[in-house]
N, C-alpha and C positions, 0 to 999 in steps of 0.2 A: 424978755427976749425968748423966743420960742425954740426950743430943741427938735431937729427931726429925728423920730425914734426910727431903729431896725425894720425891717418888714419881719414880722413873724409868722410863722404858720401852727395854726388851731388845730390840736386834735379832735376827732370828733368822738364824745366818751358815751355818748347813747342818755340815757335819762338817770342816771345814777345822782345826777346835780353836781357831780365834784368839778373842779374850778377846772378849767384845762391848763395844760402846762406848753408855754411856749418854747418853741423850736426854732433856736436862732438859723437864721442861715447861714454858712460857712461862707468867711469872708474871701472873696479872691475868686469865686466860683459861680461860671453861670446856672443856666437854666441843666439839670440832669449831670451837676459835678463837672462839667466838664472847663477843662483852663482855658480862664478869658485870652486873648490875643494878649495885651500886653506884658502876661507874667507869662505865656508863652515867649514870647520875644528874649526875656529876662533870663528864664533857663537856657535857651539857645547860644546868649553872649557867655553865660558863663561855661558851656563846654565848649563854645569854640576854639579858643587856645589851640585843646588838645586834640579837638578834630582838624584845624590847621596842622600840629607836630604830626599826625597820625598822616593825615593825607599826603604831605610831603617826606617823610621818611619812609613809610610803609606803603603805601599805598599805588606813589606815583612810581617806586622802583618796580613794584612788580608787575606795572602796566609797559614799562619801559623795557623790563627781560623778558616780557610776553611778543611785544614787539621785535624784537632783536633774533627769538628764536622763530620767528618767521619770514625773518629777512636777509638778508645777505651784506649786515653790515663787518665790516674788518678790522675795528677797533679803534681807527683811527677819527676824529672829527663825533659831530654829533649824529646817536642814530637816526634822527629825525631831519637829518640835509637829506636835500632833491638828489646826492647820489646810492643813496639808501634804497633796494627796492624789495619791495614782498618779493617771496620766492613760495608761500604755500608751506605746504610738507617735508619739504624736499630734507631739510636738518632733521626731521621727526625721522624720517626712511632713510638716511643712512646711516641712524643709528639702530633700526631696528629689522630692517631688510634688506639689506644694500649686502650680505655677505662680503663686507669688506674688513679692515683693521676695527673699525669704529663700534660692528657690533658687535664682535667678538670680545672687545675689551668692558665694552656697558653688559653684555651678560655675565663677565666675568665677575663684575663687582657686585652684580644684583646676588648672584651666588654667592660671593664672600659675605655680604653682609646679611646674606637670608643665615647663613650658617649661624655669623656673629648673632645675630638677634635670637635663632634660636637656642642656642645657649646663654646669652644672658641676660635674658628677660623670668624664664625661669627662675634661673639661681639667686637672683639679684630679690625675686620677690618672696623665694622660701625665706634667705638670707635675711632679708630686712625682717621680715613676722617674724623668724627666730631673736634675732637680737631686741626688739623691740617688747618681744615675751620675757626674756631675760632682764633688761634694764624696767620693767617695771614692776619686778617682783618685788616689794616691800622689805623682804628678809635679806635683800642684796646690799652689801656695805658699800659705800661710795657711789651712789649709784648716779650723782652728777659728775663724777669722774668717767665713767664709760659712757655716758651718752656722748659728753665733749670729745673722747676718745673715738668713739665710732663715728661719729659726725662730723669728727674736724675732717680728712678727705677729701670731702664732699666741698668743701669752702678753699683748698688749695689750691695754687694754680695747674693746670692740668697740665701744662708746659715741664715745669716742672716735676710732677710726676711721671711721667710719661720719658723726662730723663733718667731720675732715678730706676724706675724700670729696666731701661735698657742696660745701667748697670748691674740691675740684681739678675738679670737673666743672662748676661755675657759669658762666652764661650767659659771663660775662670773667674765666672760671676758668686755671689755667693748660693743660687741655687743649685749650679753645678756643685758646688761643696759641698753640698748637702746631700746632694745622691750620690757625691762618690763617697761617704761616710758609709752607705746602704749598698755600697759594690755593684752603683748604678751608675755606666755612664752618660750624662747627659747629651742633649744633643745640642746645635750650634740652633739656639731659638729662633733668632730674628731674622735666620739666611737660611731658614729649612723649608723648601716648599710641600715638602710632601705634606700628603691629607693625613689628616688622625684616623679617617675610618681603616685606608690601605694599612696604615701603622701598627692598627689593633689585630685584621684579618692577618697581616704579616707575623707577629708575635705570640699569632693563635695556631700559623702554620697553615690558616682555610688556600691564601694565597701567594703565591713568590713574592719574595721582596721586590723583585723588579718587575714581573708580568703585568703587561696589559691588557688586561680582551681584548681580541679585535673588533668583536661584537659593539663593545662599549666605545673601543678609540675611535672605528669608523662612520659613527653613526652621533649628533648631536641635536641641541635645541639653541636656538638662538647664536651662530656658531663657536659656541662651545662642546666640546664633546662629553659624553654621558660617563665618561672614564673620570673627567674634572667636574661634573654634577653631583655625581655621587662619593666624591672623593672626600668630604666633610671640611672643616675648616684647617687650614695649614698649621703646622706651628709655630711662623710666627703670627700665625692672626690667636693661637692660642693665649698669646702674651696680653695683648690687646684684651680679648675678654676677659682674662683677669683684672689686667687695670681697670678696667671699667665696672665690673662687681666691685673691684676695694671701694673704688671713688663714689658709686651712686649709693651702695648699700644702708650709710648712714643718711641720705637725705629721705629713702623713703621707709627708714626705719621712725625716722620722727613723724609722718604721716599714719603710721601703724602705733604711735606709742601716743598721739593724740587721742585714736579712737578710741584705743583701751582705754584710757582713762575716763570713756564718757560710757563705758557699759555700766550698765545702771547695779547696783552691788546688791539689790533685794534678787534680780535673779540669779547670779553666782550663789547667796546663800539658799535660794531655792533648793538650786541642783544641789549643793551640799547636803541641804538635808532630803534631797531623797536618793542619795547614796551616789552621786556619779562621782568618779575619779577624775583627773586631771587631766586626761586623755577624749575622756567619753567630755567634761566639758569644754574643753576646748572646741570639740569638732561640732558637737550638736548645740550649746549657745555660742561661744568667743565667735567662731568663723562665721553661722550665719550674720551675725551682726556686725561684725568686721566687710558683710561681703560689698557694701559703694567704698567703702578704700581701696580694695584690693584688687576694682574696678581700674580707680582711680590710679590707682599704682602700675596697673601691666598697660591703660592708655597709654601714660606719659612715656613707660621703660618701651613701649613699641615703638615711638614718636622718637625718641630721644635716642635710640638706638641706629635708625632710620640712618639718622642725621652723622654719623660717626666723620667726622674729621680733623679735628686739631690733634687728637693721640697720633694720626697715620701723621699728620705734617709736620708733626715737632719731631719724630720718630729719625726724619731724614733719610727712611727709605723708597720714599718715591712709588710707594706701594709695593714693594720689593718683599720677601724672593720671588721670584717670576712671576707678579702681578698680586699672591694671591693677600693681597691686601687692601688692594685697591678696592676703594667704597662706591656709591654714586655720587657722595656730595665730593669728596675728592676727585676724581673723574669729571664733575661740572669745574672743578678749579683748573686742573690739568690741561684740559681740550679748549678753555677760554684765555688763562693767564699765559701758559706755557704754548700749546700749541696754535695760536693767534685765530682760533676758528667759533668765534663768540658764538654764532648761532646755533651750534650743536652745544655747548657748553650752555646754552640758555635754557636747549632741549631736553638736556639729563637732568635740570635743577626740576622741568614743570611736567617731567616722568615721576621723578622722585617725589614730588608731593601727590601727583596722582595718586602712585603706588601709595604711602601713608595716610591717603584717604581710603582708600577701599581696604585696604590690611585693617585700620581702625575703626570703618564701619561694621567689618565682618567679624572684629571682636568683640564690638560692643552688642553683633545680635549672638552671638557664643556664649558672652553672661550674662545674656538678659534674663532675670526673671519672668516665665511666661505664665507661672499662673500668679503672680501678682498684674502682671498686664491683664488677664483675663478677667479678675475680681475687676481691676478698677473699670474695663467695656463693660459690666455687669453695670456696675455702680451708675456709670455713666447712662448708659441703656435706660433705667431704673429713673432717674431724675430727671430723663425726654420723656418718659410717657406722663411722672408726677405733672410735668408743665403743660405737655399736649392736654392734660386732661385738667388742668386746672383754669385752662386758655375756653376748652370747650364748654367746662358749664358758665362762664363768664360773671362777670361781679352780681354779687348776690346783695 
């Protein structure tokens, strides 16, 4: 009985006489590697699954909230019945031009939380490289007790947290006891709306405790006035950015205590031995090479900051003292759950990923490397003309 052999393919070895050696061809693969139809078919059933869960929980929701903030539907029935109708822009504009309640309250929360994210995206990413510098020292004893320690936080319920909070910070919380120890009296945290920056100008004497410009009060952006623009974050949105350093700190201190562990140790004892200190390496090896985590790390802390709503809802102030708390993703729950006006509340959810698309493209060209982008156009540059000119003199 006759066996059909492989097709092979022949090198061609010139006149040397040596045997050639054959080249199976890889099974499952047509002409140029590329997958035959029925193992394509095979990888398709097996991601479909998850392209069904994906398409139906993610996907169709937010073809369905794209929908709804263009329409005029009311909450009741499905938004896709014949009494549903397009209405355009109209939820866009009276959340952003309409000088009415609605954009006075969406610029007040873009405010609050540009404040929040500017303080806690910082701190949150010194914070985690410091502790992640600390728990990887070697000389440090128990050093799996403080990673678990700074990391647990991170895995608690934020509900919970965010209870505890409001008792450590209560008018005869134990913070307050702490600075009347220091013959400070604290203030009422989570019902103080005043800004921190009038706070500081106030205690510096630059400004009255109560004066307003009138420069500033009668004159705004988005109808907000420039007196609450420039007024910094309240205190109680001060609480808030702390909870939220304690809780994130340890998650992206393990992203930074990863990295460290993958710097390569021939260059640390380099630098040793040509004298830098701990300081000088730190900055000139550890950081450059730490720099896609810490890419990686002010992404997500922009992203994730953005997002700020279960601390304000478990809080049960309603955005409270006088608004300055209110978020946008809270503001999208508010204007759709509470104030029955789904179409503006669809409005502020597909502002709000707007705005964290353009804030997270404009940071990522902020750390770009641009002369490793330059080297690799080089490179690349470099490797069309090898091919153009390899193409031109044609097989030899």
């Amino acid at each position: 009985m006759s066996v059909a052999t492989p097709a092979v393919r022949i090198r061609d070895t010139g006149s040397s006489g040596a045997t050639p050696a054959p080249v199976p061809r890889r099974r499952g693969h047509g002409r140029g590697g590329r997958i035959r139809g029925h193992e394509g078919l095979a990888g398709w059933l097996f991601v479909a699954p998850v392209l069904v869960i994906l398409g139906l929980f993610l996907l169709a929701p937010i073809l369905m909230a794209a929908w709804v903030s263009v329409s005029d539907w009311s909450g009741t029935g499905s938004p896709l019945s014949t009494g549903v109708h397009y209405v355009g822009g109209r939820n866009y504009h009276a959340i952003l031009s309409s000088g009415s309640l609605n954009e006075s309250n969406f610029s007040l929360s873009i405010r609050n939380n540009f404040y929040f994210v500017l303080f806690v995206v910082p701190i949150q990413t010194v914070l985690s490289l410091t502790l992640a510098l600390v728990v990887n020292n070697r000389r440090l004893k128990g050093r799996s007790f403080f990673r678990t320690a700074y990391y647990f936080p991170t895995v608690t319920s934020s509900v919970a947290i965010t209870v505890l909070f409001l008792f450590l910070f209560a008018v005869d919380g134990s913070v307050n006891g702490l600075l009347r120890l220091f013959g400070v009296t604290g203030p009422n945290w989570t019902n103080d709306p005043t800004g921190l920056v009038w706070v500081v100008l106030a205690a510096l004497h630059l400004v009255g405790a109560d004066s307003q410009p009138a420069a500033l009060v009668d004159h705004g952006f988005l109808g907000t006035t420039w007196y609450d623009w420039l007024a910094g974050p309240s205190i109680g949105m001060i609480v808030f950015i702390i909870l939220v350093i304690w809780t994130s700190a340890g998650g992206y201190m393990l992203m930074y205590l990863a990295a460290l562990q993958n710097v390569p140790t021939d260059i640390q004892e380099a630098a040793d031995i040509d004298g830098a200190g701990r300081w000088a390496k730190l900055r000139q090896v550890v950081l450059p090479i730490l720099r896609p985590t810490t890419v990686l790390v002010l992404t997500l802390g922009i992203i994730g900051s953005w997002q700020l709503f279960d601390q304000v809802f478990a809080a049960g102030t309603q955005g409270g003292p006088g608004g300055t708390t209110v978020t946008p993703a809270f503001l999208s729950y508010q204007t759709s759950f509470q104030g029955q006006q789904w179409g503006q509340g669809s409005a502020i959810a597909f502002l709000l990923f707007a705005l964290i698309v353009v804030l997270t493209l404009l940071q990522r060209l902020a750390t770009r490397d641009w002369s490793d982008t330059r080297a690799r156009r080089e490179e690349r540059r470099i490797q069309r003309r090898r091919v153009r000119g390899a193409t031109a003199e044609g097989p030899r």
